[in-house]
N, C-alpha and C positions, 0 to 999 in steps of 0.2 A: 504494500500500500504506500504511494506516496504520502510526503509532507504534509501536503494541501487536502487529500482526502480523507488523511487522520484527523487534521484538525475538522475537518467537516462533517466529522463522525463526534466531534467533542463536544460541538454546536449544543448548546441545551435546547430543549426541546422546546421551550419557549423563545427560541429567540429562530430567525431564518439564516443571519451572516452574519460574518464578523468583517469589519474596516478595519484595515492597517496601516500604518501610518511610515512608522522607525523603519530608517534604513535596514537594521541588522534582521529586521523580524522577514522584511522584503528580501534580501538575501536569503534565507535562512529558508524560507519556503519556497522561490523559485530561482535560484543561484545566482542571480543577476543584481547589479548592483547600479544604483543611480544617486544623485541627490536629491531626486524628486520624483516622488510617485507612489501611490496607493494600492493596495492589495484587498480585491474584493473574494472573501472565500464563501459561497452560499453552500448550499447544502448540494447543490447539482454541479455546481462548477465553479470556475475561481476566473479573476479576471484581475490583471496586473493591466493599471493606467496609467500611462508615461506621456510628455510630451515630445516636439518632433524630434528633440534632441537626443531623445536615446530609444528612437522607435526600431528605426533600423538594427540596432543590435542587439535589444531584448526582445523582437524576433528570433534572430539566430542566438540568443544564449538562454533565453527565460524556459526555464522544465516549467513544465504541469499546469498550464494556466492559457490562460489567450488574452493576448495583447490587446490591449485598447489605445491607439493614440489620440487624444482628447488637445484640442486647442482650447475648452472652457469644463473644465475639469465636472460642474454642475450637469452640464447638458448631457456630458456621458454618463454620470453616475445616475440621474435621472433615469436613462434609457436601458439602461441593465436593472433597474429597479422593477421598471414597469412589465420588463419583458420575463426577467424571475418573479412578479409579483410579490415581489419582500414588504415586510410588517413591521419586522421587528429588527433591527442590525446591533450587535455588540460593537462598542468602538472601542480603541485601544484606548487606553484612559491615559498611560503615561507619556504618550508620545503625543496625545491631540490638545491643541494649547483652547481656551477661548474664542480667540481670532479664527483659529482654523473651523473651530464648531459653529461659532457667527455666520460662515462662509457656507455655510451648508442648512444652516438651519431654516430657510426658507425653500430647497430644494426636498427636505424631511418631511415640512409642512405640508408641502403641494402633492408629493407621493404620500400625506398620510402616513409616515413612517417615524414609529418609532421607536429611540436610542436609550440603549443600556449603557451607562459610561461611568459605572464602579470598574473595581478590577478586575472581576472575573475572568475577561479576557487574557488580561496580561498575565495570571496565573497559569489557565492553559498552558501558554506561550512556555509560559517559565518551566513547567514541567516536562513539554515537550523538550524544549533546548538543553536542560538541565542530563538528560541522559544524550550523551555522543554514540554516534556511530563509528562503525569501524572510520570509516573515510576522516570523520571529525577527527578520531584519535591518531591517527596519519600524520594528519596535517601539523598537527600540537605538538607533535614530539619531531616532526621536523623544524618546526616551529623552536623548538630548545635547542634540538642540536645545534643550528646556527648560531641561537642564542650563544652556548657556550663555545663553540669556535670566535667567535666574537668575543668573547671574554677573554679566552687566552691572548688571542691576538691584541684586543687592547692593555693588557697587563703587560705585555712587553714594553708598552710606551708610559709606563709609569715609573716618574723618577722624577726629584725635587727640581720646582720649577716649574712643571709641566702644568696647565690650568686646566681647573673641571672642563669647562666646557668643549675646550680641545679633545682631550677625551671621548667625550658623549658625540661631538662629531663624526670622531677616528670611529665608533661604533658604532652609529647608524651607517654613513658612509658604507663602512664592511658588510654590513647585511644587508644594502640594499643592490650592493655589487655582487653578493652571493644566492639570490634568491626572496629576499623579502622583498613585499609590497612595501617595507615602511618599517617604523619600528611599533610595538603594540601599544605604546602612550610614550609621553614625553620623558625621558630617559634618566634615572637620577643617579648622579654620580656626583657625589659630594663626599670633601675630608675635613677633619680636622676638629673642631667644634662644631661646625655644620653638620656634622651627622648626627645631631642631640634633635634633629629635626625631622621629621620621619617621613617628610614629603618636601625635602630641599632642594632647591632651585640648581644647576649646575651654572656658577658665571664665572669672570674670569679669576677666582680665587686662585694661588700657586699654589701646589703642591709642599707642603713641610714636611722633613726628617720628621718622624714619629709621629706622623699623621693617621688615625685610621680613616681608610676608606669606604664609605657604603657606593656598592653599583647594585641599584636594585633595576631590571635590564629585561626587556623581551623584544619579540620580531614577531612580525606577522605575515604570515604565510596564506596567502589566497582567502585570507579576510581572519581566519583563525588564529591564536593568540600562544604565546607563551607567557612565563612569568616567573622569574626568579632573582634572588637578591643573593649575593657575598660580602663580605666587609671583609677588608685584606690590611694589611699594616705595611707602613712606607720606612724600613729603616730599622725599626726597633719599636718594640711594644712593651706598657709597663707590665708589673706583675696583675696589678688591680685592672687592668686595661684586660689582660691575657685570662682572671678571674672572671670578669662580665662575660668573655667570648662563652667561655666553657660554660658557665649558665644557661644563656642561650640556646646553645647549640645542645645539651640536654634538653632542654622544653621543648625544641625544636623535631628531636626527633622522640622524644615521648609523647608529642601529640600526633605525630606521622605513626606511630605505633598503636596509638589508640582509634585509627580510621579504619572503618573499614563498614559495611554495609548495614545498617540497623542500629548503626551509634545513633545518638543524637550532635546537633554540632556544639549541643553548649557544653555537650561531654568532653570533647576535645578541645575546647578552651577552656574550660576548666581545668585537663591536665595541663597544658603548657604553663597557664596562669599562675596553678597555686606553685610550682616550682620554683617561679621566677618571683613570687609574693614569700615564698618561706625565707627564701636566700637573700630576702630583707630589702627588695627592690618596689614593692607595692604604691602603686603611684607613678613607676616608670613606664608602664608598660598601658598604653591609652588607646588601644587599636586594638580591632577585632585577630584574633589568631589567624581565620583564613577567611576566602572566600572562594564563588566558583570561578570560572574563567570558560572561555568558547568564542564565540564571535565578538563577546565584551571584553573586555578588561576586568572588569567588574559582574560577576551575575549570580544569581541567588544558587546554593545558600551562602549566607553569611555565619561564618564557624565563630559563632561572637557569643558572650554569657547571656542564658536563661534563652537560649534560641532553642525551642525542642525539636526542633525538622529533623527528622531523622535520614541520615545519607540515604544513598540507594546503590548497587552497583551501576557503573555505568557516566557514575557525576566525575567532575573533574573541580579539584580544589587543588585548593593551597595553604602551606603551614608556613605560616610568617612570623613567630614571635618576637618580639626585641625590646630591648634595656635602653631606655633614652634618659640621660641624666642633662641637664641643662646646662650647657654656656662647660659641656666639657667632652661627651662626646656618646655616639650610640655606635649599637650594635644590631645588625637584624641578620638573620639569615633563612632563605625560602627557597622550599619548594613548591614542583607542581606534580600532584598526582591522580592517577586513575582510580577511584572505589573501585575494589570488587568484594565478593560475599565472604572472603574469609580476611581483607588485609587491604592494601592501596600495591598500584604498581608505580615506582617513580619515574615521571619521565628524566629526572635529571638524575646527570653522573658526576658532574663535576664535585671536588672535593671539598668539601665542609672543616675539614682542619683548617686552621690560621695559616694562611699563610703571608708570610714576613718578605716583602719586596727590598730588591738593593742591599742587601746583603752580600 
């Protein structure tokens, strides 16, 4: 069964379609990708609405649907109303602003139709995207592998002097010479006391002797995502400095040991959590342990406290714990891995010891 007729199968019974909005949900159902255009999924058939600009080629790339190019996006959506005879449409709730619903809501009127616009859709969505395919898990772990050739390759250019940004360049640069579309978000690679900041800007800061480094780093491969973090040391590392790591990197894989299908995700923030709270760090650690990843960056679950969703096999998350002490330096280190029914399988290899640059 395709995408589009699973979800047309998920349709409640009170409603006739669903309206789509988000790029990724548009990808995700018929593989084509634009800036602009709607996904109409009824219960007979599915209709992708683009205009001239990308008619021609989501002809030749769009699966499971039938193209509509619309010059007044109403008149079209009108006339597949009329012709499926729809009642009722779910819209996405998170991706339709006001403005957009304003612009339709006289076209609703006059067809008589009417909009579901809680979440219920988006949860669909979410449960469908939430378990990958083989093809999705494909893509994700090629998606890392670059990722970490791109690590190693940028680590050879680290040495005092050298600025973040230069860096984060030298790494998208590399992956997008090696196969990525892009990198999977804006790329952080910050030292020194900037790493006490857990989503730090890279600028032209230099590199310092006894610097730690955080590269929290992914690629994106034919829209799909990887996602991982290291923190490496430029020189020399203190003892308290080489203390926080090992902390860490314990919670870090004792929450990776506590995944696996049927957990809950607060269960596994709570292992990472109370490790890094026992160890007398409580307060440092202000971010969710993981969350999932796939055509987002970001996508549900969120492995965050008092969250009861329990995995499933098939999700794909991440274990990211880390130690941020203010105005002196952090530590994070992450994976990304596959649920399955007895454990998780890692997509990453790269190595999780400290290691100490320039030496």
């Amino acid at each position: 069964m395709t995408k589009t007729r699973e979800l047309a199968h998920m349709i409640p019974s009170y409603a006739d379609a669903a309206l789509i909005y988000s790029q990724n949900n548009r990808k995700y159902f018929t593989g084509f990708v634009s800036s602009l255009g709607y996904l109409l999924v009824t219960k007979r058939d599915t209709y992708l609405f683009v205009d001239f600009r990308y008619a021609e080629a989501a002809r030749a790339v769009a699966k499971n649907c039938k193209v509509v190019q619309f010059r007044k996006f109403n008149d079209s959506l009108k006339e597949i109303i009329e012709k499926e005879n729809l009642r009722v449409i779910m819209l996405e709730s998170s991706a339709f602003t006001f403005e957009m619903y304003n612009s339709m809501e006289d076209t609703f009127k006059l067809c008589k139709v009417s909009t579901i616009k809680n979440d219920a859709l988006d949860r669909i969505i979410a449960k469908m995207r939430g378990i990958k395919t083989e093809q999705e898990i494909e893509l994700m772990q090629k998606a890392t592998n670059l990722t970490e050739e791109a690590l190693t390759e940028t680590l050879k250019k680290v040495e005092v002097g050298v600025c973040e940004r230069e860096l984060a360049l030298f790494m998208e640069m590399y992956m997008r010479q090696h196969g990525a579309v892009g990198v999977a978000f804006d790329l952080i690679i910050i030292s020194g006391k900037k790493t006490s900041m857990p989503h730090g800007v890279p600028d032209d800061k230099k590199l310092e002797y006894g610097d730690l480094i955080t590269l929290d780093i992914g690629a994106d491969v034919e829209g799909y995502k990887s996602d991982m973090t290291r923190t490496v040391a430029l020189g020399a590392v203190s003892d308290y400095q080489a203390k926080v790591y090992d902390i860490v990197k314990t919670a870090q894989q004792a929450a990776l040991d506590k995944i696996k299908s049927g957990v809950s995700c607060g269960e596994v923030d709570r292992t990472a959590r109370d490790i890094i709270y026992k160890a007398g760090f409580e307060g440092c650690f202000g971010h969710a342990t993981g969350h999932g990843v796939g055509l987002d960056i970001h996508e549900k679950p969120s492995l965050s406290p008092n969250n009861c969703f329990k995995l499933e096999s098939g999700m794909v998350v991440t274990s990211e714990p880390g130690i941020y002490l203010d105005n002196e330096f952090g530590v994070r280190i992450e994976d990304m891995v596959l649920v399955t029914n007895d454990g998780y399988k890692n997509f990453n290899s790269f190595t999780k010891d400290l290691i100490i640059l320039g030496n």
